[in-house]
MIGU-421414 format. One record per residue (C-alpha): residue in one letter; x, y, z. Coordinates in steps of 0.001 Angstrom, whole numbers, plus 500000, padded with zeros to 6 digits. Layout:
BEGIN
AXYZ ...
***
This chain:
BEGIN
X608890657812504582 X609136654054505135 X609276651853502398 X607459648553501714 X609366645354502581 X610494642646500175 X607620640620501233 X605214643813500672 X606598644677497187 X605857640893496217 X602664640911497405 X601681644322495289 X603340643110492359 X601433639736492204 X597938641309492583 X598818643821489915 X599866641152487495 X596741639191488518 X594346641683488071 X596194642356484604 X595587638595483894 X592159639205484607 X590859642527482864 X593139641263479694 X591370637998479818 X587321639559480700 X588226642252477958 X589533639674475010 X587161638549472121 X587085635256469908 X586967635359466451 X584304632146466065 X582763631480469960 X582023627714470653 X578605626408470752 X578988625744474536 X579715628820475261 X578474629773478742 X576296632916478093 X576130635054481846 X573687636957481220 X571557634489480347 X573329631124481887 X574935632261485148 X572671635019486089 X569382631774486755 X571979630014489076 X572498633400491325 X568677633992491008 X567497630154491939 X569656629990494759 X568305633262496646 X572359634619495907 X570819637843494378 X567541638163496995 X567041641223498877 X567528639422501956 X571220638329500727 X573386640209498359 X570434641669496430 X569985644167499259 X570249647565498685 X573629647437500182 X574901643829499432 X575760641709502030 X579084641359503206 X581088643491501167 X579446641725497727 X575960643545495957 X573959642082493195 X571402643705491387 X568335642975492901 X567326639490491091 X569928640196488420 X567920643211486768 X571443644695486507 X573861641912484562 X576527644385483736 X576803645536487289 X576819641935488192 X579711641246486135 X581506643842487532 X581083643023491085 X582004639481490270 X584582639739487934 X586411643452487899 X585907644158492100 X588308644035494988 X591102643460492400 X589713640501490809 X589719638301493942 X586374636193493564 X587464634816490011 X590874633163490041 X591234632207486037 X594597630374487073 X592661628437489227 X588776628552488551 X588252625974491497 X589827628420494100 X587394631227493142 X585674633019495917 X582498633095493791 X582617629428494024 X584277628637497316 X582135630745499142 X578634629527498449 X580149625891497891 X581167627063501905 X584428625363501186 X585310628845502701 X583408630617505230 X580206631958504193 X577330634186505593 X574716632391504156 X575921628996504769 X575850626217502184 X574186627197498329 X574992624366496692 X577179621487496393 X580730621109495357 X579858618813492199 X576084620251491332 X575057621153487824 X575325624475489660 X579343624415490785 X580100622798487531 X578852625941485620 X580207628249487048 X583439626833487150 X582749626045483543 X582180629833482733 X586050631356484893 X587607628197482600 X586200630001479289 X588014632632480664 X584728634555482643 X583754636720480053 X580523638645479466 X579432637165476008 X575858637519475396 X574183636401472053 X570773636691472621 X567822638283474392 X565355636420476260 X562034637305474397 X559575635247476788 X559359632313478916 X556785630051478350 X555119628160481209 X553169624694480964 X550700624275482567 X549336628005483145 X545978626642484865 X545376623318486215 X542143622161487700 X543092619073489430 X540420616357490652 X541566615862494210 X543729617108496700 X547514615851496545 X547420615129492686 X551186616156491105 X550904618923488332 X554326618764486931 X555555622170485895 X558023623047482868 X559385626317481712 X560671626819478413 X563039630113477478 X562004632329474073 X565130634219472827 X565798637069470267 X567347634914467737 X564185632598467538 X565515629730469270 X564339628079472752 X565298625617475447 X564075624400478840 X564563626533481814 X562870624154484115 X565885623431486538 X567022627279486709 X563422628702487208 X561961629125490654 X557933627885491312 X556937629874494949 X553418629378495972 X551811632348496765 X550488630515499669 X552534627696500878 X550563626192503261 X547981625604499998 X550033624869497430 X553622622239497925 X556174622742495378 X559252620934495161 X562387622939494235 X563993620061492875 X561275617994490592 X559426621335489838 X555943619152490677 X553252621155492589 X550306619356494816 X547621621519496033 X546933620871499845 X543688622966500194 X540587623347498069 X540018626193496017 X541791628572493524 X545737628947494007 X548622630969492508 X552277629980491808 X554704632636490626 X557453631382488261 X559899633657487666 X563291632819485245 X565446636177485122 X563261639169484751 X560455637172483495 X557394636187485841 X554427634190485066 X551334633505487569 X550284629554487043 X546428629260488330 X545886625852490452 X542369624791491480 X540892622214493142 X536583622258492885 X536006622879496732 X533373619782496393 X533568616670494469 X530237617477493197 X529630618680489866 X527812622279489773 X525544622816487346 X524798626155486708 X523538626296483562 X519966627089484450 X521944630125486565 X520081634007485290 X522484635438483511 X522247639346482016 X525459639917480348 X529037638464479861 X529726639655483188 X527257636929484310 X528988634125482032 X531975634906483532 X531611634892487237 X529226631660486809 X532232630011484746 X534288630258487243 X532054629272490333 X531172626264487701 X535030625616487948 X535315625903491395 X532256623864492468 X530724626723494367 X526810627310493831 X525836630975493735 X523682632189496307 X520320633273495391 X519115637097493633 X518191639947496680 X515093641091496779 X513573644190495452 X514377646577498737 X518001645237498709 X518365646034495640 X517051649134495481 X519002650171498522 X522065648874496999 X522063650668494012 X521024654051495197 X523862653877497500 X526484652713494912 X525157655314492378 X524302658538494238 X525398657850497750 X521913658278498959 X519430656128500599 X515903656196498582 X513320657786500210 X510202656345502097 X507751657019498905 X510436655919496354 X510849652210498810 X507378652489498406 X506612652645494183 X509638650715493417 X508163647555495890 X504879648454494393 X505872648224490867 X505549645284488684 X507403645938485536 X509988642952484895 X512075645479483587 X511997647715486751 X515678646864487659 X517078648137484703 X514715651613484146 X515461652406487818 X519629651919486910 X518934654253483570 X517299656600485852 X519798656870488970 X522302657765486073 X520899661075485325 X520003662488488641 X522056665453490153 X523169663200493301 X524721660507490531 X526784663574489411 X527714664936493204 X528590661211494186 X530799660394491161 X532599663742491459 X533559662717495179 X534661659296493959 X536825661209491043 X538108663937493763 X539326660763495844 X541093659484493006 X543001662005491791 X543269663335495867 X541840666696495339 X542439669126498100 X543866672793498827 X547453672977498271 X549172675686500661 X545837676495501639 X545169677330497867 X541095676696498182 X540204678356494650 X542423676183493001 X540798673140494652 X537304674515493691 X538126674686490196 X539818671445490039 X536472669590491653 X534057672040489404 X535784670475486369 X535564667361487662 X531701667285487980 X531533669149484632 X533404665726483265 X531040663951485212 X527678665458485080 X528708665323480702 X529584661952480756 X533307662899479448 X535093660196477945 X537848659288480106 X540248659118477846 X539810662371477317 X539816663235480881 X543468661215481053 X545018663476478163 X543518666744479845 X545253666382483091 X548341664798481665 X548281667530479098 X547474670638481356 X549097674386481425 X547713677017482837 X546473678751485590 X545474676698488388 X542372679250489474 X541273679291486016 X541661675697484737 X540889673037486612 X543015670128484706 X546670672183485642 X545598671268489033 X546927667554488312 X550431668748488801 X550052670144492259 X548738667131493742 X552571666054494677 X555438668354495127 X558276666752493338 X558323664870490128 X558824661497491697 X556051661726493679 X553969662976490703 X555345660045488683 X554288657649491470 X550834658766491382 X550176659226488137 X551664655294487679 X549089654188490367 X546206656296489098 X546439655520485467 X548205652242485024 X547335651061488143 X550732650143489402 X553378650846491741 X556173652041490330 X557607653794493222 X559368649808493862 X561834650935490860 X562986654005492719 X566103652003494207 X566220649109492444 X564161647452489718 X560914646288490698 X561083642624492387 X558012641563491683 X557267643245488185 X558566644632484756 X559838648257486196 X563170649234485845 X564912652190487692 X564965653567484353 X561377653380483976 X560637655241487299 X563367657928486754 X562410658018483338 X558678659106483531 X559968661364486496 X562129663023484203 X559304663956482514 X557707665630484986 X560514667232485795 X559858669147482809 X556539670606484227 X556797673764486089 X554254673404488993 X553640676546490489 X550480678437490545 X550457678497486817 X551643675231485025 X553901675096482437 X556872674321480648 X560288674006482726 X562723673190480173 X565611672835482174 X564105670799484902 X565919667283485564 X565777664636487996 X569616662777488663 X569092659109488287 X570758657132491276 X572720654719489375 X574217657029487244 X574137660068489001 X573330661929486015 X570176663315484834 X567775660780483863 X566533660514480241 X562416661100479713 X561803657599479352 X557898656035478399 X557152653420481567 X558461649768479587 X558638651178476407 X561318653975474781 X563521656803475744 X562624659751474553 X564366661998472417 X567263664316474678 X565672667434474170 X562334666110474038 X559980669027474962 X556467666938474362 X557088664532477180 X553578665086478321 X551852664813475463 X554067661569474319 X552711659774477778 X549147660660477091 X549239659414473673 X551195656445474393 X548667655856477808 X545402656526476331 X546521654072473347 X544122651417472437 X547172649062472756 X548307650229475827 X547875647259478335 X547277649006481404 X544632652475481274 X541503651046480805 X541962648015483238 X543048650507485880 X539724652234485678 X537404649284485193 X538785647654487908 X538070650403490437 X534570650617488983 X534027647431489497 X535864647293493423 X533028650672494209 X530339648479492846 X531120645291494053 X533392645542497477 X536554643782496194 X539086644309492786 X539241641862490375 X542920642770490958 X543246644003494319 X545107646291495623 X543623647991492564 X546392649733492205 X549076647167491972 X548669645188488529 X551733642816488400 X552162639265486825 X552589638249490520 X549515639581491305 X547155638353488726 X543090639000488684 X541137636474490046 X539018636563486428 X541781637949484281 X539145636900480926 X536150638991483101 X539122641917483281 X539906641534479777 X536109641812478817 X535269644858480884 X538114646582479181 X537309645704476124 X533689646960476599 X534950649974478191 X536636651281475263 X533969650224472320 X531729651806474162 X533847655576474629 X535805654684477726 X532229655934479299 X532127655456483280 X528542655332483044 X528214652783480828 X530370650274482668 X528809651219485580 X524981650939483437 X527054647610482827 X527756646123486484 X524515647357487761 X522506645693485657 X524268642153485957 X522956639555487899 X526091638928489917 X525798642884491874 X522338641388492399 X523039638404494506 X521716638648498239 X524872639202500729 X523240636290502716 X525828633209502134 X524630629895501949 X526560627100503653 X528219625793499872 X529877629547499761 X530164631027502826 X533825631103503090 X534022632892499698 X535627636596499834 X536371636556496013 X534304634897493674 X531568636893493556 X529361633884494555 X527448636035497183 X527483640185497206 X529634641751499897 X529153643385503152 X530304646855502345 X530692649537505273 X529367652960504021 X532363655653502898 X532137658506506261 X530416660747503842 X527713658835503128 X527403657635506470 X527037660757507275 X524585662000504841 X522201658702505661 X522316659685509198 X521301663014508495 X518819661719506360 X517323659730508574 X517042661855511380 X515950664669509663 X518856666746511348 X521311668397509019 X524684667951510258 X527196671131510106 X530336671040507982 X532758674182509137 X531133677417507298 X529747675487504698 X525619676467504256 X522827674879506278 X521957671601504019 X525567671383502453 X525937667263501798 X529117665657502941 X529793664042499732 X529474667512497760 X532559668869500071 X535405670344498223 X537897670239501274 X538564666881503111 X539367668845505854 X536367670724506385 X535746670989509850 X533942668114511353 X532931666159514201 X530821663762512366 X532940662937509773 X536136662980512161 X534563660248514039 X532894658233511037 X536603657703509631 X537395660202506308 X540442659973504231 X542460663102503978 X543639662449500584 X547226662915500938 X547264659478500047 X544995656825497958 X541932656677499537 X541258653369498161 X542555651149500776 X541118653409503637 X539805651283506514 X535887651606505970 X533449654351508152 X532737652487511478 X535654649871511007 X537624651188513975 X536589650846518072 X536629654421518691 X534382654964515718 X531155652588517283 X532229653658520720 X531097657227519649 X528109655472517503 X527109653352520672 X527450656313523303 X528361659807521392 X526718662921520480 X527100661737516555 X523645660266517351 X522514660813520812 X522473665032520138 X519982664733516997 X517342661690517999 X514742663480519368 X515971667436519548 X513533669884518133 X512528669345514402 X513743665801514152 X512094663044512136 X511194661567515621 X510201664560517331 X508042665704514216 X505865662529514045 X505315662847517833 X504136666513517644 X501845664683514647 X500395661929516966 X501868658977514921 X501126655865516914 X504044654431517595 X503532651379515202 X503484653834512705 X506716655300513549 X508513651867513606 X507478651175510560 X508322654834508710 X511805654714510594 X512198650902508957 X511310652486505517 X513499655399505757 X516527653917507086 X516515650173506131 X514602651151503097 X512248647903503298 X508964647047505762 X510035644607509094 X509441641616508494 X506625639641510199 X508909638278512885 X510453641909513784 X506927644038513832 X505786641478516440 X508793641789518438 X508415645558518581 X504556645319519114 X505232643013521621 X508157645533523224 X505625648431523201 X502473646651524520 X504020646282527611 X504681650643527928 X502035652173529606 X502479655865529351 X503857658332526390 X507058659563527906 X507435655666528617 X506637655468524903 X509046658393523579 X512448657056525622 X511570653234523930 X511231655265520622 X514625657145520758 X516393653957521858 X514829652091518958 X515660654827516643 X519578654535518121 X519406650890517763 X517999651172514117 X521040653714513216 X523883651340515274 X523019648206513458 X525311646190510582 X522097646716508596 X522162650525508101 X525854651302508256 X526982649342505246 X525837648465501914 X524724644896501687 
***
């Protein structure tokens, strides 16, 4: 064996006693600590954080960066400390010599460094962390942060350019404060809007309109709203129609903003609107008809009432509920899917509070072909995956970013994710559900199994067998700050085209809704009134904001999220589908399912068909929510403009077209039933003379019949029938 050299042995002995030096020095306590302490968790952490050190495109990566990791914006301190202070020996603190660190050299680039210069030699920066490896680089903490308070939170500036000076002030566990200002980091959400200056922390808005800056100081962020009224103008809307607090609200904020509303719809939007939004149905020729006819001032609001106890209400809310909570056979398991969407509809159809819908499915055992609910734990395969979806479908947030690393953008810890899968882990999810007391999922950090843990809020007991039933009680809460803002806000997206937070299912400080008080209210309402879908949709329906015309006007016509004008919505493939059977009085054919069977009342997203294939479905292995909508894609009105989707049922025996024909309809007539039927209103003056112009000029009936069917395929083809407007 050869032995080390002189020069070796040194070597080995002086790292040893250095290390010694170091651990002995980390590891020793004072018996009264100095005011100036440097805390660093809560005073060297900010420096790592404001200078991108700990950023997951430096050493915040999942795998560091060069041989060095930090916890992903210092969620982590302790592991920081250890990387900094108890790795490679003890190499990047030198407590002999706190100027020679490698912690400081290195981002000082007084020695070579990856990511180039961090800060200067002599900044407030260098000097504390020098500071701290003098005081011997311990990991003395006093305090918690509590909160970090942010002046302003909303500025609404009078002109473009003006400086909004920004200040942050730290709230700690043992009640005192101080200003955080120079440690905290201001990033506009959209920099070419919105200049911020790292240095003076002052913020001058470069575009009209409504703007976000994130501040974030350690694991605290807080969204600061910037606006600038997109006219110098005043807006008065006071003399604005206004039907509930929904009303207030939007108008508030379009008051703010300088934008004037555009003008009510008329009576066929409207009614065409709301029968889509509600049952997923177009109204029918007569119903166009009375409803245009009637003069009630209250019609509006008797035809909502009514539209909210019809069978197709039922049928069209049970598809949006099967979406949501991604209903389908598992393993070809069909029953169990059928009983799952049966109880579904039941919910539905009895106006179920959904809270209590929330605690059944959280709450389920039994057998999957016998109870619907236990079907909830079959949607995913493992418990992670069921803990991601359950986090997006009932808090609406994604807490599948704490599966490596705490969330960067939000409150969720590792702990949090592995935590609430832990739970899960408890659930046996075969055929029948039930208990599975030994199940465990191994936490990645620790490699050991991870405790149940409540999402941001407690650990549960070890041997905690109620798991399930601690979630629901703690979810369905009327404190908890998530549930019922997850659900309004999707009510409100299917009603009006766009979240207040959107993606709805990613609630996050940094991602804050664009009328958090409107949000607030809605949830609020929600729960008074028995967390009741149909009220809040009674609610939206009946407000004067759904009722806006989708036609902008030129003061809000780059608006997509104000609510200022209603939205352009393309129709969902199943009600696509449905109108277009409707309208041409074909049926299509889903696999085996009977003659007449509506798309929306399908059990099976997979149900064979060609129609529905084109028109764009969601499969429901994943949300549907953010689903490109029907006829969004080229191949989609390639097969509308040229394919047998339409072309194959026009004019075929028994057809709406081929039946008025066989009648003797004049054609007039027929343009004007088709109009009726599928645009549910008259033509206006302009387009019945075009067409009685077009079919003047035909001199024959098969001449006629081939304008008809093209008409007919135009009608079906156009923006104005395939969405909801």
């Amino acid at each position: 064996m050869k032995l080390p050299n002189r020069s070796q042995l040194r070597l080995c002995v002086f790292a040893a006693l250095r290390a010694t030096i170091v651990l002995f020095a980390v590891s020793s306590t004072t018996t009264a600590e100095e005011a100036d302490s440097i805390d660093f968790r809560n005073d060297l952490i900010p420096v790592f954080t404001k200078h991108g050190c700990n950023a997951g495109a430096c050493h915040g990566a999942a795998i560091g960066r060069g041989g060095f990791k930090l916890s992903l914006y210092g969620g982590d301190p302790q592991a920081d400390y250890e990387a900094i202070v108890r790795q490679m020996g003890g190499r990047r603190v030198n407590l002999l010599n706190p100027d020679e660190s490698l912690i400081f050299l290195k981002p000082a680039e007084q020695v070579e460094h990856g990511g180039g210069s961090v800060f200067d030699d002599e900044s407030d920066s260098a000097q504390l962390l020098i500071d701290w490896i003098k005081q011997g680089a311990g990991n003395r903490t006093r305090r918690d942060l509590s909160s970090v308070e942010i002046t302003p939170r909303k500025r609404v500036a009078k002109s473009l350019g003006e400086p909004v000076t920004l200040r942050a002030v730290a709230k700690y566990s043992d009640g005192t404060s101080r200003d955080v200002t120079g440690w905290t980091i201001f990033s506009a959400e959209d920099p070419s809007a919105v200049d911020v200056d790292p240095e003076s922390a002052v913020a001058k808005v470069l575009r009209r309109g409504r703007h976000i800056v994130v501040a974030r100081y350690l694991s605290k962020v807080v969204p600061i709203e910037l606006v600038v009224p997109l006219t110098d103008s005043n807006v008065d809307l006071v003399g604005e129609p206004r039907n509930n607090f929904i009303d207030d609200e939007i108008l508030e904020s379009l008051a703010t903003l300088g934008m004037t509303p555009s003008p009510p719809c008329d009576d066929a939007t409207y009614l065409r609107r709301v029968y889509l939004d509600l049952t997923g149905r177009l109204p029918s020729a007569e119903r166009v008809n009375e409803f245009l006819e009637d003069s009630r001032p209250d019609k509006r609001k008797v035809l909502v009432d009514e539209l909210l106890q019809v069978e197709e209400f039922t049928e069209y809310w049970t598809l949006q509920l099967a979406k949501l909570l991604r209903i389908r056979p598992q393993q070809d398991d069909t029953e169990g899917a059928m009983t799952y969407h049966k109880w579904v509809a039941e919910q539905i159809e009895n106006d179920v509070s959904y809270k209590q819908i929330a605690r059944a499915l959280i709450m389920a055992t039994g057998d999957t072909h016998k109870f619907g609910p236990a079907n909830f734990y079959r949607t995913d395969t493992g418990q992670r995956e069921q803990a991601e979806f359950a986090s997006e479908l009932f808090m609406g947030s994604r807490l599948r970013c704490a599966n490596c690393h705490n969330h960067p953008l939000d409150r969720w810890t590792q702990d949090d994710y592995h935590g609430l899968a832990a739970i899960f882990a408890k659930v046996d999810r075969g055929r029948v559900v039930g208990e599975k007391l030994n199940g465990q999922t191994i936490h990645p950090r620790t490699l050991e199994p991870a405790i149940q843990r409540i999402p941001g809020k407690q650990f549960l007991a070890e041997n905690a067998t109620d798991g399930c039933r601690q979630l629901a009680d703690w979810l369905t809460d009327s404190s908890n700050p998530y549930f019922a803002k997850a659900i309004v806000n999707r009510l409100w997206k299917r009603m009006m085209g766009r979240g207040l937070v959107e993606p709805v299912d990613d609630f996050r400080d940094t991602n804050p809704a664009t009328h958090p008080a409107l949000l607030d209210k809605l949830a609020e309402d929600f729960e008074a009134n028995g967390y009741s879908l149909r009220h809040t949709l009674r609610l939206i329906a009946n407000s004067t904001t759904y009722a806006r015309s989708a036609d902008a006007i030129v003061e809000n016509k780059d608006d997509d999220r104000f609510y200022s004008h209603a939205a352009r919505r393309p129709l969902e493939a199943e009600v696509l589908s449905d109108a277009i059977s409707d309208v041409l009085g074909i049926a299509a054919k889903y696999g085996s399912e009977p003659e007449g069977t509506r798309a929306v009342m399908l059990v099976n997203p997979k149900t064979r068909s060609t129609a529905l294939d084109i028109l764009g479905r969601c499969g429901r292995e994943e949300s549907c929510e953010n689903t490109p909508g029907a006829v969004g894609g080229l191949p989609q009105k390639l097969h509308l403009f040229n394919g047998a989707l339409l072309n194959a049922r026009i004019a075929v025996q028994g057809s709406r077209l081929n039946q008025m024909h066989a009648s003797g309809k004049r054609p007039k007539e027929i343009v004007n039933a088709f109009y009726l039927t599928a645009l549910n209103r008259p033509p206006s003056a302009r387009e019945r003379e075009h067409w009685e112009r077009q079919l003047a000029e035909l001199k024959s009936n098969d001449a006629q019949r081939a304008f008809l069917e093209d008409f007919v395929w135009g009608l079906m083809t156009c923006e104005e029938f395939v969405t909801n407007h």
